[in-house]
TORKOLZA-637782 format. One record per residue (C-alpha): residue number from 1; x negated, y negated, z. Coordinates in Angstrom, 1 decimal, decimal comma. Layout:
REM TORKOLZA-637782
<site><i>NUM</i><u>X</u><v>Y</v><w>Z</w></site>
...
//
This chain:
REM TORKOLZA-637782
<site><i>1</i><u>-93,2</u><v>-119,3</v><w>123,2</w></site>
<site><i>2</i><u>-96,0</u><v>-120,4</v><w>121,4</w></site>
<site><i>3</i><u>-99,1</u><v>-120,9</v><w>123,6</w></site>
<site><i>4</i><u>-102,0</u><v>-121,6</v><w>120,1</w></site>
<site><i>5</i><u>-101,8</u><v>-124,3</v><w>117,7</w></site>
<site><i>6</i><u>-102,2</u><v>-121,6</v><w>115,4</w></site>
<site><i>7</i><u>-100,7</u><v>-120,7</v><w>111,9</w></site>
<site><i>8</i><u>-100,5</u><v>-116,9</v><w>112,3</w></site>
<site><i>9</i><u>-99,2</u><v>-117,5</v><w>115,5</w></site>
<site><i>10</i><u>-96,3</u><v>-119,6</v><w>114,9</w></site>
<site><i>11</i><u>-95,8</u><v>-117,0</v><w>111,7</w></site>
<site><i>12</i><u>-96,1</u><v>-114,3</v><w>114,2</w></site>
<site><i>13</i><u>-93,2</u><v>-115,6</v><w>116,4</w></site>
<site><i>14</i><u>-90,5</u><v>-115,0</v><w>113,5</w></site>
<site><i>15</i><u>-92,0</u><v>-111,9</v><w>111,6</w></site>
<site><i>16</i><u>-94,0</u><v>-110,1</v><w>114,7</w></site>
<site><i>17</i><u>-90,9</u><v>-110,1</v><w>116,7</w></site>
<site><i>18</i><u>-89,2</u><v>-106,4</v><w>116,8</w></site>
<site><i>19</i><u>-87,1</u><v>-105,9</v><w>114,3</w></site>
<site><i>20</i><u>-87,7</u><v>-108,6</v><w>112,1</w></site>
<site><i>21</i><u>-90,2</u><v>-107,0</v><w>109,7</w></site>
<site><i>22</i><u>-88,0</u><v>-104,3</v><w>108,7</w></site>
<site><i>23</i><u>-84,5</u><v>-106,7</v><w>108,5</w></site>
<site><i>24</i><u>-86,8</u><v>-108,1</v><w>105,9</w></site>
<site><i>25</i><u>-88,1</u><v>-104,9</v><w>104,4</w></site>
<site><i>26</i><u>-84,5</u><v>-103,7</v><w>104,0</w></site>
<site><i>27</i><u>-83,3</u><v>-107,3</v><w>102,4</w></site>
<site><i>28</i><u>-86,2</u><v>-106,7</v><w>99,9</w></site>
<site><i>29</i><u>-83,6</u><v>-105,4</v><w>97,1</w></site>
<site><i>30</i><u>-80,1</u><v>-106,8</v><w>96,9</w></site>
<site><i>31</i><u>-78,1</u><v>-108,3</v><w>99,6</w></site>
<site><i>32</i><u>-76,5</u><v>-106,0</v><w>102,2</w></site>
<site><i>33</i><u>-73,9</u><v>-106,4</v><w>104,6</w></site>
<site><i>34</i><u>-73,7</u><v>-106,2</v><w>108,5</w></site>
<site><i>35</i><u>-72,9</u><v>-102,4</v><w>108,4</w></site>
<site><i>36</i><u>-75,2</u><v>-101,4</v><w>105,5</w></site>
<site><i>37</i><u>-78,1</u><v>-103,2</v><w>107,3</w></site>
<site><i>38</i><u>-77,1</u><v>-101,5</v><w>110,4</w></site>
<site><i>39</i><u>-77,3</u><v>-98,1</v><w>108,6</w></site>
<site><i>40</i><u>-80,7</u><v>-98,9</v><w>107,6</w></site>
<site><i>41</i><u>-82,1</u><v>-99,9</v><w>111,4</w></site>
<site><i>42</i><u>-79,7</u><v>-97,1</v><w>113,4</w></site>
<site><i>43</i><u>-82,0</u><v>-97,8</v><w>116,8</w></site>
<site><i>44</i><u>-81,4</u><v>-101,4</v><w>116,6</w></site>
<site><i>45</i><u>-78,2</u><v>-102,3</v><w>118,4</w></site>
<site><i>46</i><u>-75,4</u><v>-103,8</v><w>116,6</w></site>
<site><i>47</i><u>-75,3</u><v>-106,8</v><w>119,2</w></site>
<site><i>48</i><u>-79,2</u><v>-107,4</v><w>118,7</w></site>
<site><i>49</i><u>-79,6</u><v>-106,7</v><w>114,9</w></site>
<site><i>50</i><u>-76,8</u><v>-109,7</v><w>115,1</w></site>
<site><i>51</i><u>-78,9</u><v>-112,0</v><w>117,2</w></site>
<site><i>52</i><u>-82,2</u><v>-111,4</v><w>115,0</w></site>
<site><i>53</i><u>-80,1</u><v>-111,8</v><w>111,9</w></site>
<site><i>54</i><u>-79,3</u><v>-115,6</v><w>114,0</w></site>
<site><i>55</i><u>-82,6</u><v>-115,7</v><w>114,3</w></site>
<site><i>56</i><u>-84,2</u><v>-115,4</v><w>110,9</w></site>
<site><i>57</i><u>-81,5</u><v>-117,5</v><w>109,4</w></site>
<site><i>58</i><u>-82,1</u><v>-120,1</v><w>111,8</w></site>
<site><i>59</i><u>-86,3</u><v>-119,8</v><w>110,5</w></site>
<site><i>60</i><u>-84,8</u><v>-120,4</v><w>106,8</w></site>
<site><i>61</i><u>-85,9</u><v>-116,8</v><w>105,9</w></site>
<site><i>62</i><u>-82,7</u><v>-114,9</v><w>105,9</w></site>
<site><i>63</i><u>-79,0</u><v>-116,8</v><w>104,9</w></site>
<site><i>64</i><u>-75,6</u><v>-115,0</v><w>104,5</w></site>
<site><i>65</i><u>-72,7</u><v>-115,6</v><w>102,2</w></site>
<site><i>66</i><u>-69,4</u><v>-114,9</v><w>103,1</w></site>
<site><i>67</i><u>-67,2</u><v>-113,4</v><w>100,5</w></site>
<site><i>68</i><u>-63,1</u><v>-113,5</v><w>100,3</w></site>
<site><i>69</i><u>-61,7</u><v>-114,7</v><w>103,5</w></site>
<site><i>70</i><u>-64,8</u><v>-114,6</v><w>105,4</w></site>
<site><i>71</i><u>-64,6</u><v>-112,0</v><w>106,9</w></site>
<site><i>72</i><u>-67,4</u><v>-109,9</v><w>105,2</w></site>
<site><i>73</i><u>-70,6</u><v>-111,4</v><w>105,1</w></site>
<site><i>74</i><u>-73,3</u><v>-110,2</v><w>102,9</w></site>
<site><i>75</i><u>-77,0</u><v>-111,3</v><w>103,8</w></site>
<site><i>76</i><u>-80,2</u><v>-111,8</v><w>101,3</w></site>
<site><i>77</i><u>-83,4</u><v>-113,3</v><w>101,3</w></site>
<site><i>78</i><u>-84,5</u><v>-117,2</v><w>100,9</w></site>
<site><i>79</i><u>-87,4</u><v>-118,3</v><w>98,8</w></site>
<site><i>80</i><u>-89,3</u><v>-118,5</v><w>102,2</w></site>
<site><i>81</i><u>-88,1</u><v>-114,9</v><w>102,7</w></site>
<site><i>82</i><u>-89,1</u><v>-113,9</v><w>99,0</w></site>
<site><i>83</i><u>-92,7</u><v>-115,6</v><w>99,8</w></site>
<site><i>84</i><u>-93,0</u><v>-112,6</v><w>102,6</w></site>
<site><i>85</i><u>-92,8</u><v>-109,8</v><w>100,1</w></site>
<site><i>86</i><u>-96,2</u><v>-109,6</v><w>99,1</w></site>
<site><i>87</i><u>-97,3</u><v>-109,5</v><w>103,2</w></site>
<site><i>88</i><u>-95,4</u><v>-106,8</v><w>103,5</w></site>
<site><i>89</i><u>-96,8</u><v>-104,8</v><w>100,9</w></site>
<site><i>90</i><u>-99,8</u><v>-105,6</v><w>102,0</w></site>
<site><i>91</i><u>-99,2</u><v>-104,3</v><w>105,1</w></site>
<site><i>92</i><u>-97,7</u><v>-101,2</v><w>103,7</w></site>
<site><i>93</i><u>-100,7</u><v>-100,6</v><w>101,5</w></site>
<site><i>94</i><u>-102,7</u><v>-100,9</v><w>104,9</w></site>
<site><i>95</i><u>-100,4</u><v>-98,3</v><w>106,9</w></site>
<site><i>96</i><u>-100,8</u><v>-96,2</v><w>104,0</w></site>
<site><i>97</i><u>-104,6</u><v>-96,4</v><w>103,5</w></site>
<site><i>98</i><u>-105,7</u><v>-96,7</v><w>107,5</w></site>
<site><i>99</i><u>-102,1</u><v>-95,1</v><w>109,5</w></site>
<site><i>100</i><u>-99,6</u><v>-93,4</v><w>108,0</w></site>
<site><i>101</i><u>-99,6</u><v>-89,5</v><w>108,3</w></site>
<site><i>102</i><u>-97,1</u><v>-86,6</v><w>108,7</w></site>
<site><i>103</i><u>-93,8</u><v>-87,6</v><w>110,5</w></site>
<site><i>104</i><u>-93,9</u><v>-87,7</v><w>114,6</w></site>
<site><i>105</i><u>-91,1</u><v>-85,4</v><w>116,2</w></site>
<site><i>106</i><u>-89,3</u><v>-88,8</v><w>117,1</w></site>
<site><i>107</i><u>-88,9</u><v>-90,1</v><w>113,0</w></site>
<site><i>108</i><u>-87,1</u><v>-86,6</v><w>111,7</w></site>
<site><i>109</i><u>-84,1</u><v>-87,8</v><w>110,9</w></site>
<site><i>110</i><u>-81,8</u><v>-85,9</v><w>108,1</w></site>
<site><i>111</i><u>-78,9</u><v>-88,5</v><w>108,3</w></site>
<site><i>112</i><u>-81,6</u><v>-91,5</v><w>107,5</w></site>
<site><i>113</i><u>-83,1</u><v>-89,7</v><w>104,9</w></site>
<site><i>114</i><u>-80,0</u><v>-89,0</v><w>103,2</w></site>
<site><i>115</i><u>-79,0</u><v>-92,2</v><w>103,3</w></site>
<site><i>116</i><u>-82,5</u><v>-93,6</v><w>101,7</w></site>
<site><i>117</i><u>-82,1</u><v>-90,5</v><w>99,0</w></site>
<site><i>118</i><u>-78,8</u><v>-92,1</v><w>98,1</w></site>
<site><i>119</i><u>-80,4</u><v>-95,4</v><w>97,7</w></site>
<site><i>120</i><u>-83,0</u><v>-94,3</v><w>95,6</w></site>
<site><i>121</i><u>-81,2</u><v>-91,7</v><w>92,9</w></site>
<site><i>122</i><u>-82,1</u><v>-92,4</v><w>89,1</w></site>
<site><i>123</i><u>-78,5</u><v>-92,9</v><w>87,4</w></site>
<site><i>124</i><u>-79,8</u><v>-91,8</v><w>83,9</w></site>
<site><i>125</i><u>-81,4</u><v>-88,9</v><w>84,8</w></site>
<site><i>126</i><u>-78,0</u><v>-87,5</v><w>86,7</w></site>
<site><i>127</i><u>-75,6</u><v>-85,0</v><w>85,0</w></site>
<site><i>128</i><u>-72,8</u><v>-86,4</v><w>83,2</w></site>
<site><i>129</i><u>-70,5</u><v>-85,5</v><w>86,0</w></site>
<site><i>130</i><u>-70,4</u><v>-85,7</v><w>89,9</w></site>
<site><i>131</i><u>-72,8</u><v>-83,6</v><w>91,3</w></site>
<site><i>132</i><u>-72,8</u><v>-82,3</v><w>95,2</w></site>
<site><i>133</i><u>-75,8</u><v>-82,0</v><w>97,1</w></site>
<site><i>134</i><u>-75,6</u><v>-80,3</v><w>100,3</w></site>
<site><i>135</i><u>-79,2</u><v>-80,8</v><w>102,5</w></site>
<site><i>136</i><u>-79,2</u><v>-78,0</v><w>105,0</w></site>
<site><i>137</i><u>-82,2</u><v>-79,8</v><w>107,1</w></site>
<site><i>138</i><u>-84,0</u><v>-77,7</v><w>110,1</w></site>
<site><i>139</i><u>-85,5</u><v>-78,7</v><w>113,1</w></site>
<site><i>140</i><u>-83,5</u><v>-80,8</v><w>113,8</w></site>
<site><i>141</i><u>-80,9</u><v>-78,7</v><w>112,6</w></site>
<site><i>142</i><u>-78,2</u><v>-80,9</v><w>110,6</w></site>
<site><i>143</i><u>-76,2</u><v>-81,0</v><w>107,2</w></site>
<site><i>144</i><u>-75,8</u><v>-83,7</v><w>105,1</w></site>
<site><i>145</i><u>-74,3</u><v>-84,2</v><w>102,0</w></site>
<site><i>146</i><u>-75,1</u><v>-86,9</v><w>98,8</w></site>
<site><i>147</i><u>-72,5</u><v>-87,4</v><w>96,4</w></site>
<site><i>148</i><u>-74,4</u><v>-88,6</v><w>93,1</w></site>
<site><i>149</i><u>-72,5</u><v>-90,4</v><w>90,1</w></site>
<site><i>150</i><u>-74,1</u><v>-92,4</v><w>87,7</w></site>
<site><i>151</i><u>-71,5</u><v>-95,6</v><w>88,5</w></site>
<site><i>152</i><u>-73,2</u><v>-94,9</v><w>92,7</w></site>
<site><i>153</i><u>-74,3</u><v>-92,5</v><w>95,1</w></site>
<site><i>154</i><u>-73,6</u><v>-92,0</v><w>98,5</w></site>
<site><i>155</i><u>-74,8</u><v>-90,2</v><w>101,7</w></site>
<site><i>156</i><u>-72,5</u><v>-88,7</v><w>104,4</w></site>
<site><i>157</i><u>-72,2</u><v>-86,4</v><w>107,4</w></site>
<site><i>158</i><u>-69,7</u><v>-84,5</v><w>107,3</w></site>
<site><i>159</i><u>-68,3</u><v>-82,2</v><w>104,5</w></site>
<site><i>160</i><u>-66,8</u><v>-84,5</v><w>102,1</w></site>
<site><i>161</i><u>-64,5</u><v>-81,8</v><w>100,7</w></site>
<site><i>162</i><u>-66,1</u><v>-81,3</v><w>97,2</w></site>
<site><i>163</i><u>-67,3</u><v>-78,1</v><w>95,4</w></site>
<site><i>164</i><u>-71,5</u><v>-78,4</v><w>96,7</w></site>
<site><i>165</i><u>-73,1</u><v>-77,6</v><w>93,0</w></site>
<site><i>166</i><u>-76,9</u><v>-77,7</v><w>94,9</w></site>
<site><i>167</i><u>-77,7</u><v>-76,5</v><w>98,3</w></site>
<site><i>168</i><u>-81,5</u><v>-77,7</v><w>99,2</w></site>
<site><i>169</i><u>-82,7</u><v>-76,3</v><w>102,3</w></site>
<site><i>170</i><u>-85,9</u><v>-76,7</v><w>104,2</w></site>
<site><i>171</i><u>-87,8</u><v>-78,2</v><w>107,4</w></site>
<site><i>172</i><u>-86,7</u><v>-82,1</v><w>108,1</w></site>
<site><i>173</i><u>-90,4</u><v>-82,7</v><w>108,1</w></site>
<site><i>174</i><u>-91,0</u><v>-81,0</v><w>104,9</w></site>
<site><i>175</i><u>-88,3</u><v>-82,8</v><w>102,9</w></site>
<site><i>176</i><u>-89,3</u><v>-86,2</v><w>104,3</w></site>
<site><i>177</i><u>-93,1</u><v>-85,6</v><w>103,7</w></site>
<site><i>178</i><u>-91,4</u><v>-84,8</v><w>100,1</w></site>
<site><i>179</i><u>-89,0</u><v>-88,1</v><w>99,9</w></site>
<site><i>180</i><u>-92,4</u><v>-90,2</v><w>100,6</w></site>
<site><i>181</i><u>-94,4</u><v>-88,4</v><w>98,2</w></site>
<site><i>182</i><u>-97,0</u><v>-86,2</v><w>100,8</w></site>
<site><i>183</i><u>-95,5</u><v>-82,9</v><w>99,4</w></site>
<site><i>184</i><u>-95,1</u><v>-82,2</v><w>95,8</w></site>
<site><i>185</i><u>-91,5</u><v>-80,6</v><w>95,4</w></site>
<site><i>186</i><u>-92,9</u><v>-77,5</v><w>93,3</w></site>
<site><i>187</i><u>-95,7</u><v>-76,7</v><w>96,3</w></site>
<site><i>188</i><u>-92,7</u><v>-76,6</v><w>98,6</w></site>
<site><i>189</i><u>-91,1</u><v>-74,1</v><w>96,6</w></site>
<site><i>190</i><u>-93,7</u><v>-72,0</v><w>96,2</w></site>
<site><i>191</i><u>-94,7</u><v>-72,1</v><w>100,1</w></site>
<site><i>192</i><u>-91,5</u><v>-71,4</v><w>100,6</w></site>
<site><i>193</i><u>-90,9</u><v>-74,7</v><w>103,2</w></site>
<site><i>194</i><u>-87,9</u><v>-76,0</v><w>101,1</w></site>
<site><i>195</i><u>-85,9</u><v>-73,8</v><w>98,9</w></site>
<site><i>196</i><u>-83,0</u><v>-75,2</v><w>96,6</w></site>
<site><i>197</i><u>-80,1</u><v>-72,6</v><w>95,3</w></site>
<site><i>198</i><u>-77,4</u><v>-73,7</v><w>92,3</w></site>
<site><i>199</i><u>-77,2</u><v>-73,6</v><w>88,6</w></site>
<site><i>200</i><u>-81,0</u><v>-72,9</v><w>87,3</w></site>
<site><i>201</i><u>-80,1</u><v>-76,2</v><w>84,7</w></site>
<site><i>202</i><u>-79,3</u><v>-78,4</v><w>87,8</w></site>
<site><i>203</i><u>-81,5</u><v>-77,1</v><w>90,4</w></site>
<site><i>204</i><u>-84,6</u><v>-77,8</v><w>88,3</w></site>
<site><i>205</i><u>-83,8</u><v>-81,2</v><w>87,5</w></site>
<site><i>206</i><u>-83,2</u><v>-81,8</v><w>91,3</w></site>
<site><i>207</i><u>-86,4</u><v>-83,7</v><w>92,2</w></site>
<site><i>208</i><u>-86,3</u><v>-85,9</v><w>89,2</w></site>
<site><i>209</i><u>-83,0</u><v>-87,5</v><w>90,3</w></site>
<site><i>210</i><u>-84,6</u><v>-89,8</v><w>92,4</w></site>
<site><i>211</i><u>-87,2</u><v>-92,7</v><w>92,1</w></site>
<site><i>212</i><u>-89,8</u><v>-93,2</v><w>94,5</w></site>
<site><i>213</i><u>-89,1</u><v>-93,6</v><w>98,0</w></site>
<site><i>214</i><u>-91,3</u><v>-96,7</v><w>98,6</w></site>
<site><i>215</i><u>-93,8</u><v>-98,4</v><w>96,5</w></site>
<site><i>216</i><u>-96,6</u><v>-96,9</v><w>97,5</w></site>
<site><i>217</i><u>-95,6</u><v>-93,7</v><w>96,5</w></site>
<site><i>218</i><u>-98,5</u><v>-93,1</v><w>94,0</w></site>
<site><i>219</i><u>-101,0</u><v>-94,0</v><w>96,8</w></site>
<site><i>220</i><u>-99,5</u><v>-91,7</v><w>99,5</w></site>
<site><i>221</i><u>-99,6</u><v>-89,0</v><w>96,9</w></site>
<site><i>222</i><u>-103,0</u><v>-89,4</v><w>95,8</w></site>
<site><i>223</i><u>-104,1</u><v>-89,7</v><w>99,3</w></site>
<site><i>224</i><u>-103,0</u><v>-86,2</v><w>100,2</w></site>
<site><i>225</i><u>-104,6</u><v>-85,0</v><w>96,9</w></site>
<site><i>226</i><u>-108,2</u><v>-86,2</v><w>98,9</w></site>
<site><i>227</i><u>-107,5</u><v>-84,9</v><w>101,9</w></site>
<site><i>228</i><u>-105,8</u><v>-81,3</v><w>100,2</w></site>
<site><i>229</i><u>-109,2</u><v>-81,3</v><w>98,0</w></site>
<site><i>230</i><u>-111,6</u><v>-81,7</v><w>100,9</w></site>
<site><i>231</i><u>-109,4</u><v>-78,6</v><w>103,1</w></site>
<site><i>232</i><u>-109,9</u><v>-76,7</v><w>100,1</w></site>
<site><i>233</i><u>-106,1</u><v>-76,6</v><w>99,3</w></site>
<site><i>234</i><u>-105,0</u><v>-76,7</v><w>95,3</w></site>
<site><i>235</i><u>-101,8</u><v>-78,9</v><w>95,0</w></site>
<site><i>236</i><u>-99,4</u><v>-77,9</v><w>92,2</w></site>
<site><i>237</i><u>-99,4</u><v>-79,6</v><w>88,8</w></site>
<site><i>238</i><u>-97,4</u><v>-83,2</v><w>88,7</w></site>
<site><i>239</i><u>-94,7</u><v>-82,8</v><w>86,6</w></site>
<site><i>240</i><u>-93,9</u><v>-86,1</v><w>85,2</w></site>
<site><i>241</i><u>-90,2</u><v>-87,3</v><w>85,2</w></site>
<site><i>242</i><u>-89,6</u><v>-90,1</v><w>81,9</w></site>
<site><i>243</i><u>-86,7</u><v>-92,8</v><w>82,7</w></site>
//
């Protein structure tokens, strides 16, 4: 309820409400449906994602289009949802600069980061054919598996019954710090935190499958290039990746 005839305050009771900021976030790129969004926000219940969904469509922000009989529904972004984009990579530029650090025990997750590597996986610079990705995380302990064509990739949980052509192994903590660009792959190798086994052609193109895992990839990275430089630590050379 709003209590101040306030502007941030009446913006505050659509986008400060839990949830909200990362419905939008996710609706950022194309439009997704119920389940995919779902997938995205895995602690968000199906029953309120559904009500804040109501919500933000109700606010003009968020609308959804039904496809076929009507039966699946795809949502996207309004104009006055677009307009919110640059807030929130303002705010991400913040978090970066002022909060964001190593992953807490509570965000390890090898089934979300899976899913986000599938999202973000560089079609041109796959092989020709399928290639099978086995991630044997650690602590926690779980295997996932990305299954990466050029025409879309996917993420799943269980063994899909393919021939695995890579098998990347390492700490959950270490591949995520990887994913969001705190860990150059090549230093990981050579501490011996992740180690990746397959075809020397295919295993060394590996980490130039994917595009960046947010956009302020280059700004997480240089950020733990300051705070490697003033512990003393040498980072491995970047090697750069061309589209």
């Amino acid at each position: 309820m709003l209590t101040q005839y306030c502007p941030i305050e009446t913006a505050a009771e659509i986008v400060a409400e839990r949830w909200n900021l990362l419905i939008i976030r996710d609706l950022m790129g194309p439009a997704r449906g119920f389940n995919d969004l779902h997938r995205c926000l895995p602690r968000c219940s199906r029953s309120m994602l559904a009500e804040r969904l109501r919500r933000l469509e109700r606010a003009g922000v968020v609308t959804p289009t039904a496809h076929g009989s009507g039966r699946t529904v795809e949502y996207r972004l309004t104009e006055a949802g677009r307009d919110l984009e640059p807030v929130l990579m303002a705010l991400g530029e913040w978090s970066v600069r002022r909060l964001f650090g190593d992953p807490a025990p509570e965000q390890l997750d090898p089934g979300m980061l899976a899913f986000r590597m599938s999202e973000k996986v560089r079609a041109t610079r796959l092989p020709p054919d399928r290639t099978v990705v086995e991630l044997r995380c650690r602590r926690p302990d779980a295997r996932q598996w990305l299954l990466l064509e050029a025409a879309g990739s996917t993420a799943c949980d269980h063994d899909p019954g393919h021939e695995v052509d890579v098998v990347v192994t390492g700490d959950t903590a270490e591949l995520q710090r990887w994913f969001l660009g705190r860990r150059r792959f090549a230093e990981a190798l050579a501490a011996g935190t992740i180690t990746i086994a397959g075809p020397r052609s295919i295993a060394t193109e590996f980490p130039g499958w994917f595009d960046p895992a947010t956009p302020w990839h280059a700004t997480i990275a240089r950020l733990a290039d300051q705070s490697d430089s003033r512990t003393g630590d040498e980072r491995a050379p970047v090697t750069t990746v061309e589209a």
